[in-house]
C-alpha positions, 0 to 999 in steps of 0.5 A: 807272590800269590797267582793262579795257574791252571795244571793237568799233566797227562801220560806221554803226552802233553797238556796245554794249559791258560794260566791267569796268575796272580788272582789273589793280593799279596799276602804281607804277613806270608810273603814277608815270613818267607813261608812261601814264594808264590801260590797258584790256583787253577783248573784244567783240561786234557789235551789228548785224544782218543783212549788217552784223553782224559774227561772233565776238569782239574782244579789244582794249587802249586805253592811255590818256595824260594829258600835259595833266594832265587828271585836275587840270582842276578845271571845265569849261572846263578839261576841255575844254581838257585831254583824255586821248590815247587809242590802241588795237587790237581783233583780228578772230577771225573772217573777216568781222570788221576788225582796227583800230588807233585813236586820237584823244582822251578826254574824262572827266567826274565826275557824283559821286565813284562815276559817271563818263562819258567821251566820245572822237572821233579815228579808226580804221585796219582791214583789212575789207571796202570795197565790197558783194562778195557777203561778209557783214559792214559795207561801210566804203568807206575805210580810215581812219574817223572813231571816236567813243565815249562810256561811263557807268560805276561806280568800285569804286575807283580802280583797278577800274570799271565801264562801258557803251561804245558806239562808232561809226566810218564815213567820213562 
């Protein structure tokens, strides 16, 4: 299920995001394949303040896979058992920001047909700031980071939804 989603996890603290899944059809020839479960593109913003924030927009894409077949779990346990492989990109446009490649896995849980919320845990790669250097922006410390995120959201469809993400990463 193709969809767009809006991403930009921020050092220890959190980001906020508007999420407009779904904006391009099925894919038959993919989805049919099981190349991939979903794809989601996007942009977004730093919510953080002061020296931490992070200035301009991120475009991002997550490509979501299923070779656990998560989306025929039919309880809990199941769901549990069988999480979505998730990996993505968000490109800086600005000097300050980090560009990052992450992954890890998905977590999608069914409150009624129409809302939805997903959770994820795996972790981030990015080229930003380490260390307090005298430049604004989150001070991470390492390169790889621990990333989590968690989404409540509308189908329109099954191709087109609706979310609100925030997302975190740091290194502990």
């Amino acid at each position: 299920m193709p969809s767009l989603l809006l991403l930009r996890p921020s050092h220890c603290l959190a980001t906020l995001s508007l999420v407009l899944t779904g904006v391009l059809p099925a894919v038959p020839a993919f989805a049919g394949s099981g190349i991939f479960d979903e794809m989601r593109f996007g942009a977004t913003a730093s919510i953080n303040n002061g020296d931490n924030r992070e200035h301009g927009v991120f475009p991002s894409v997550t490509v979501f896979f299923d070779p656990l077949d998560a989306d025929s779990a039919k309880d809990l346990g199941e769901k549990l058992l069988r999480p979505r492989i998730h990996a993505g990109a968000a490109i800086a446009t600005s000097s300050d920001g980090a560009n990052e490649v992450y992954g890890g896995l998905s977590w999608t849980f069914d409150v009624t047909k129409r809302f939805f919320i997903v959770l994820g845990a795996g972790g981030t790669v990015h080229d930003g700031e380490l260390h307090a250097d005298g430049t604004s922006g989150p001070k991470r410390g390492c390169r790889l980071l621990f990333r989590e995120y968690a989404a409540a959201g509308f189908r329109f469809d099954e191709h087109w939804n609706l979310s609100a993400t925030v997302e975190h990463a740091s290194h502990a």
